[in-house]
C-alpha positions in Angstrom: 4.1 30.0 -2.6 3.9 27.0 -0.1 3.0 28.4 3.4 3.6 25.3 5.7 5.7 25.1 8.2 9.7 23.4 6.4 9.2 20.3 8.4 5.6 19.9 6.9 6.8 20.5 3.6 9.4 18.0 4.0 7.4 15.2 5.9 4.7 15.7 2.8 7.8 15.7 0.4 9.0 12.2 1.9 5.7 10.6 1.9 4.6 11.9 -1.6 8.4 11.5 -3.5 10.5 9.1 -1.3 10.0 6.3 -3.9 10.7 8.6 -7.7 13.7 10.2 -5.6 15.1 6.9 -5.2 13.5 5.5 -8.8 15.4 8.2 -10.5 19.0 7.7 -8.8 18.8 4.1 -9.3 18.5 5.0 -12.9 21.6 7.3 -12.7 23.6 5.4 -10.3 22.5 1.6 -11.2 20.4 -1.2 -9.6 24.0 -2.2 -7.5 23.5 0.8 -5.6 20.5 0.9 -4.3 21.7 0.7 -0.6 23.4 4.1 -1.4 20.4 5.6 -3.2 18.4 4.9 -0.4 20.6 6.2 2.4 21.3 9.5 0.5 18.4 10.3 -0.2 17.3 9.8 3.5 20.3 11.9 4.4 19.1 14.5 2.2 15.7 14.8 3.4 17.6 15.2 7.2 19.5 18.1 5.6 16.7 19.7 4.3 15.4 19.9 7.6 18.1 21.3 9.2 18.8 23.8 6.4 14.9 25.2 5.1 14.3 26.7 8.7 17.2 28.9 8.4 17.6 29.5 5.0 14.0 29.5 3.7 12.3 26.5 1.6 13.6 26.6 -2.1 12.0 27.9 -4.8 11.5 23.7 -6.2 12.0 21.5 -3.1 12.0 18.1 -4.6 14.6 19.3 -7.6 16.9 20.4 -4.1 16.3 17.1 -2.3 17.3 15.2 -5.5 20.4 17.5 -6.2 21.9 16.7 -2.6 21.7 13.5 -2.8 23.0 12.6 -6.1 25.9 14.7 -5.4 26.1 12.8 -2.0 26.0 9.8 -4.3 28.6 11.2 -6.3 30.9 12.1 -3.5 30.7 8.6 -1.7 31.5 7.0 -5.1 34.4 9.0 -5.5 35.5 8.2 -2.1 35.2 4.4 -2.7 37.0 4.6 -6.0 40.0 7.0 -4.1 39.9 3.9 -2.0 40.5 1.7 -3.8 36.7 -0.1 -3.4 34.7 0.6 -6.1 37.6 1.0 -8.7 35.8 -1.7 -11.0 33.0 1.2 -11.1 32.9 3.8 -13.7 33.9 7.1 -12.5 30.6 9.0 -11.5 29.6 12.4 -13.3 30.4 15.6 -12.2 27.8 16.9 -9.9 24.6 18.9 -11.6 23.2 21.9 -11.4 19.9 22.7 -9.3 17.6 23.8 -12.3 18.5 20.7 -14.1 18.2 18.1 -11.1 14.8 16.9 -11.7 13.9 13.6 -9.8 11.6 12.3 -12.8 13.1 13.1 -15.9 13.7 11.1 -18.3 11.1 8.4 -20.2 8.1 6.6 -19.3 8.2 6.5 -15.2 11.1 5.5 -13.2 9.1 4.1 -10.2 7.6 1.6 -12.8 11.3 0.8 -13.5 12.3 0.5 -10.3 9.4 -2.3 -9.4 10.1 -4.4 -12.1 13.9 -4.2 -11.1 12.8 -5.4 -7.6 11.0 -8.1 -8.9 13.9 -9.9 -11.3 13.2 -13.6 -11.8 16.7 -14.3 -10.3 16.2 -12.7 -7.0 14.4 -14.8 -4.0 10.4 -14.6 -4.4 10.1 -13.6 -0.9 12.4 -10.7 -1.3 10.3 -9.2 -4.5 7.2 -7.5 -2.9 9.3 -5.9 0.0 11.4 -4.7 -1.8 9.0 -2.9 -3.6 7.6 -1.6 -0.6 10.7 -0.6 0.9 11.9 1.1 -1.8 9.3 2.6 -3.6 6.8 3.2 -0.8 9.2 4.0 2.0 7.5 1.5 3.9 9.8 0.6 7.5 10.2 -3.0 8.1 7.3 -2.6 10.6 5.0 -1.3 7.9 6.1 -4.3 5.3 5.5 -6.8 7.9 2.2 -5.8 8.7 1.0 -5.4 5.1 2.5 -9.0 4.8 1.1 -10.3 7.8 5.3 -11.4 8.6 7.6 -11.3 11.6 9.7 -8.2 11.5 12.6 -10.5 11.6 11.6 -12.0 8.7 11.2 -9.2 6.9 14.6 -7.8 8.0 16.3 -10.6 6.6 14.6 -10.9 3.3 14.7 -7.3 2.7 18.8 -8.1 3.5 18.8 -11.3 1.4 17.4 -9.3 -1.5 19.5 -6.4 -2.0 22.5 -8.6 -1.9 21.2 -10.4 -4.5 20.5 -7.6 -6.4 23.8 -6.3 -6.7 25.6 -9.0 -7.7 23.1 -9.6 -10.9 24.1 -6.6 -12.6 20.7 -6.2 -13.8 19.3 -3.2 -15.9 17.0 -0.8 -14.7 13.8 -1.2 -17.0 10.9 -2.4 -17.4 11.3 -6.0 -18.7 10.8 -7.0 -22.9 7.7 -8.9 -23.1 9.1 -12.2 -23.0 9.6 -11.5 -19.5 6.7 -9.8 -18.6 4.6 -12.9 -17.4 7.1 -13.7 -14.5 7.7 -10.4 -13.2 4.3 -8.7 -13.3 2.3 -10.9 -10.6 4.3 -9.2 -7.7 4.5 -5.8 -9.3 1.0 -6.1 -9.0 1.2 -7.1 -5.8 3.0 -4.5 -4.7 0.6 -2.0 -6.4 -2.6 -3.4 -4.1 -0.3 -3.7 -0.7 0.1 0.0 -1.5 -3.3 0.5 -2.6 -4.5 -0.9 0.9 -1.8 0.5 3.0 -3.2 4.0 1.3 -7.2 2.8 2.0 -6.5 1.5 5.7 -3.2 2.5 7.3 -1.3 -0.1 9.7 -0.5 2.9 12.3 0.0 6.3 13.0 -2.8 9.1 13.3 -4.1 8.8 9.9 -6.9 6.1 8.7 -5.7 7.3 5.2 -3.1 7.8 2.8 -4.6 9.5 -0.2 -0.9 9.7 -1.8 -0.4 6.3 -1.2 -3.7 5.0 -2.8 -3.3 7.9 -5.5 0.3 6.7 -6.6 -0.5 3.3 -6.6 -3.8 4.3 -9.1 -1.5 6.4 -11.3 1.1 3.1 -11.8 -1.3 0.7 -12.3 -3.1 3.1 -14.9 0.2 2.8 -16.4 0.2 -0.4 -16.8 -3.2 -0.1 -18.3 -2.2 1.7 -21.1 1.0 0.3 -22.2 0.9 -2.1 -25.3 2.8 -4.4 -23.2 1.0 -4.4 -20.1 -2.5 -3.9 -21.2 -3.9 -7.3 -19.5 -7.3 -8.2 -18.0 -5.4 -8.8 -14.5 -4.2 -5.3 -14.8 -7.4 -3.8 -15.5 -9.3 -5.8 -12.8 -6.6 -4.6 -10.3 -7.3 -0.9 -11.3 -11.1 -1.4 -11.4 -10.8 -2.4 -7.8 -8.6 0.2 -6.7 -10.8 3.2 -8.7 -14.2 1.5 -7.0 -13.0 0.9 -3.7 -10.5 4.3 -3.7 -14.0 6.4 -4.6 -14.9 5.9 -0.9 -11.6 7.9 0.6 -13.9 11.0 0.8 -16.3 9.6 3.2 -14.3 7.0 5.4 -13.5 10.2 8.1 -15.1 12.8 9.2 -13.8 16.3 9.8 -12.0 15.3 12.9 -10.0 12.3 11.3 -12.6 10.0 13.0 -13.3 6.5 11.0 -16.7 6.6 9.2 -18.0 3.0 8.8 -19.4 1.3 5.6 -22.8 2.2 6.9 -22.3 5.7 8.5 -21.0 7.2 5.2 -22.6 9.9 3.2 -22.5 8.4 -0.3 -23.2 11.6 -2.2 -19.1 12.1 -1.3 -18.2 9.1 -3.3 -16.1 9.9 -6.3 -18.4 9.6 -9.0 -15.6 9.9 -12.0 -13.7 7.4 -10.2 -16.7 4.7 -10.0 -16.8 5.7 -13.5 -13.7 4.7 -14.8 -13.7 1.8 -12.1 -16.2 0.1 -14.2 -14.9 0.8 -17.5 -11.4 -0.9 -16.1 -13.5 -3.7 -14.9 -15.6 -4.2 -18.3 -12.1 -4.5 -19.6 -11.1 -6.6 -17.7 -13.5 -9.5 -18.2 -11.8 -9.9 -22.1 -9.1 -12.5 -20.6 -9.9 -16.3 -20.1 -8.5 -16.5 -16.8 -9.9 -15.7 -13.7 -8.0 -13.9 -11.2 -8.5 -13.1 -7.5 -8.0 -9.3 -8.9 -11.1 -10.1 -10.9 -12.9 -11.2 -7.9 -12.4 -8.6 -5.5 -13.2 -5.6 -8.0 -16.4 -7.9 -8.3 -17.3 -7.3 -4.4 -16.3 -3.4 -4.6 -18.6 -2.9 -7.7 -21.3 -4.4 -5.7 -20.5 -2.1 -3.3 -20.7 0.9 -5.4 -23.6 0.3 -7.2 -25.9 0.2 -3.9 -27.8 3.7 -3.6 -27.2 2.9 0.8 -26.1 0.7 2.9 -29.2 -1.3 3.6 -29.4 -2.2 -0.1 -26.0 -4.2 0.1 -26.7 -7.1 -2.0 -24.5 -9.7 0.7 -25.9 -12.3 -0.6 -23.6 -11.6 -4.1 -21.0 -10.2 -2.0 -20.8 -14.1 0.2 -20.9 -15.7 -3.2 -18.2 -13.9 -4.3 -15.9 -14.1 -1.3 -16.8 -18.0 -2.3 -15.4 -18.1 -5.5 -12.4 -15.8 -4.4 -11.2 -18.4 -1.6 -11.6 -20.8 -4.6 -8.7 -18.7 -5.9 -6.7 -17.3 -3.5 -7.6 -19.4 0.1 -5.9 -17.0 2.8 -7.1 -16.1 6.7 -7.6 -12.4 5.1 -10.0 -13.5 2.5 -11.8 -15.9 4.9 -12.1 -13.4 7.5 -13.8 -10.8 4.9 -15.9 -13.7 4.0 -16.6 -14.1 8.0 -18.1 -10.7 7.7 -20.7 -11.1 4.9 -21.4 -14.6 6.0 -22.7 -12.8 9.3 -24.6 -10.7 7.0 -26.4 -13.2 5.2 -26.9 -16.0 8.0 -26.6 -13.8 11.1 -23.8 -13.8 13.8 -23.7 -17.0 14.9 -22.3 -18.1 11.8 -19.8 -15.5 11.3 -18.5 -16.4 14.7 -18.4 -19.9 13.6 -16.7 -19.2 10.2 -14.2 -17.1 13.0 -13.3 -19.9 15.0 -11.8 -21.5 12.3 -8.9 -19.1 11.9 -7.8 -19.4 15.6 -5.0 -21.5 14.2 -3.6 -18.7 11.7 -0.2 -17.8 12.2 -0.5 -14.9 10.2 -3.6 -13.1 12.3 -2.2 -13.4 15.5 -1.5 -9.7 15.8 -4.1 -8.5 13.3 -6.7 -6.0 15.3 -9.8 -6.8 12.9 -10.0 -10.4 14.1 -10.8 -9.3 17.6 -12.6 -6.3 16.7 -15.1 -8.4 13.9 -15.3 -11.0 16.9 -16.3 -8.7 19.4 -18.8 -6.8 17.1 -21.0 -10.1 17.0 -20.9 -11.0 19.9 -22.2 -7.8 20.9 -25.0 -7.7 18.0 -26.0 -11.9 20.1 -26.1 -9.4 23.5 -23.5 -11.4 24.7 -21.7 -8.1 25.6 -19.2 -9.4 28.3 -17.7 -11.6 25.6 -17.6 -8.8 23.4 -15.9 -6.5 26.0 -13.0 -9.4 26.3 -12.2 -8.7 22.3 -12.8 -5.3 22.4 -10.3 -5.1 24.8 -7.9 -7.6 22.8 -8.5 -5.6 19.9 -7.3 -2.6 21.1 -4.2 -4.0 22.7 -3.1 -4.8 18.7 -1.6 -2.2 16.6 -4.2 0.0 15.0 -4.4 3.4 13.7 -5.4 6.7 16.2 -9.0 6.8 15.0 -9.1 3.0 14.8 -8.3 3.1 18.1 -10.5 5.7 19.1 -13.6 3.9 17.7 -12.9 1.0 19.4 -12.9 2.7 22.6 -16.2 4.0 21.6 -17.9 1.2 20.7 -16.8 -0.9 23.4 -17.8 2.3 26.2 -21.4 1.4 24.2 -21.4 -2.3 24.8 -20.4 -1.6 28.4 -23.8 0.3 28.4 -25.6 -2.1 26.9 -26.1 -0.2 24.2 -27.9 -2.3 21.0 -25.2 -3.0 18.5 -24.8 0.0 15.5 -24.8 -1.4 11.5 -21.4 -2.0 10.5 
């Protein structure tokens, strides 16, 4: 018997079963409806937490969520077609029964359906991946535009832009024959590593981590792995990189919540089976012709893993990597994370060189690790009250609680004087 407190269990509900709640009334309801799917199943979550307290939690919470809002679905529908709005619509099904309301029957995975569905060749490209997000993560418009690196706004109106389009295709809810496979996978994939990393390092909020995150975006892409259709050495590279880098959720907090850097974790809590399958995925990966950035970046996190401790990081594979990836994929992200091991291999002074080039990106005007990188350099040159400006600036950019709270730390240190820690 669950013990939490109802509005635990249904915060943990949300986060871990917003996106198969909404995956598996799509597939009842249709890909036209997804504005309703989403807002019922929202309203049933609210209802849930105004009826567990008195009533008592139910014996299978997510089969309850998923039976009020389908018959919310089903009553709205009704309404519309009593209205004379949705009369074109076939008349909806009478409303189920509890025990048989489960929110991921049916074949193969409905979330997997419901990503491909976002990512139809006739909607917008920009729409795809937040879509995705939005309706299979539950990400807010402030979470997508952060994973994105976008304006709000922007993301507003694409996320807008997109759902209309979507109803007016009268597309199926599937994953796509094969024929169409090459168009649609890219952002499916895409999708599946902004979850991954939303999962690994949280935009905001009080947690660094999001193990159901990073655990539901291993689970699809392991999916992918295994179907006949979708067995492709992108897809394995992208699930080699999330099993290697994913290994290190165990060590990046301490008992208090509090970020443990690359160099301050205890390696012995790395998840051994999941290195192990990370490189298996990544042997398998390497059977295509075509390299991708996917390729690349499980490169850099097998380096990673492979390295008994920190001092043994081989940077100097890790810079020629980053090398070949901005080859591939030439973003202020990827040059940034090169920044980093460039400082590791040729000191500071050229990491806050390789820095000053991305003053001009758009995209990393609000993103806290540009500062925060900056500052850390400075402070390793002794140049501490440079480093105390973008400590400062860093902390006035949205950042998790124990971001946050390290920041703070290390920037109380540099006021000391104290000499730099590994990072």
């Amino acid at each position: 018997m669950d013990v939490r407190a109802p509005h635990e269990l249904v915060e943990d509900l949300f986060r871990h079963r917003y996106g198969r709640l909404v995956a598996g009334l799509v597939r009842r309801l249709g890909p036209a409806r997804l504005d309703l799917a989403e807002d019922v199943v929202a309203e049933a979550f609210l209802r849930a937490l105004r009826a567990w307290p008195a009533e008592g939690v139910p014996e299978r919470p997510d089969a309850w969520v998923f039976r009020v809002a389908r018959n919310l679905a089903l009553d709205t529908l009704r309404r519309r077609v009593e209205l004379g709005g949705d009369a074109d619509m076939e008349q909806p099904a009478a409303p189920v029964d509890a025990g048989r309301a489960e929110p991921d029957d049916g074949p193969a995975d409905d979330t997997l359906r419901m990503m491909f569905t976002c990512c139809h060749p006739a909607l917008p490209p920009d729409t795809r991946v937040p879509l995705v997000l939005k309706t299979v993560c539950g990400f807010g418009t402030s979470e997508i535009a952060a994973a994105l690196l976008a304006r709000e706004a922007a993301i507003a109106q694409r996320l807008t832009r997109g759902k209309a389009r979507l109803q007016g295709l009268g597309a199926r809810f599937e994953v796509p024959p094969p024929r169409e496979l090459a168009e649609r996978l890219p952002p499916v994939l895409e999708a599946l590593y902004l979850m991954f990393n939303e999962g690994y390092r949280a935009h905001r909020g009080e947690d660094l981590v999001r193990p159901d995150l990073v655990e539901e975006a291993v689970r699809l892409a392991a999916l992918l792995a295994e179907d006949e259709h979708t067995t492709r050495p992108e897809v394995h590279a992208l699930l080699a990189l999330m099993l290697l880098s994913g290994a290190r959720l165990p060590a990046r907090v301490d008992a208090l919540g509090d970020v443990l850097t690359l160099a301050e974790q205890d390696r012995s809590r790395w998840d051994r089976r999941w290195i192990a399958h990370g490189f298996e995925h990544f042997r398998r990966s390497i059977a295509g012709e075509r390299l991708t950035p996917w390729h690349v970046e499980a490169r850099i996190a097998s380096l990673h893993a492979v390295a008994p401790d920190y001092a043994s990081t081989d940077w100097r594979a890790i810079l020629a990597a980053y090398d070949q990836l901005v080859a591939l994929a030439d973003t202020p992200v990827v040059r940034l994370n090169r920044a980093v091991a460039l400082a590791k291999v040729a000191g500071p002074r050229a990491g806050l060189a390789e820095l000053a080039a991305l003053d001009g990106a758009a995209e990393l005007g609000r993103y806290g690790l540009v500062p925060a990188v900056a500052a850390h350099l400075h402070w390793q040159l002794g140049e501490h009250d440079a480093a105390l400006e973008r400590f400062q600036r860093a902390l006035t950019l949205t950042c998790t609680g124990p971001e946050a709270r390290l920041l703070t730390r290390r920037r109380d240190a540099c006021r000391e004087r104290v000499p730099a820690p590994a990072w």
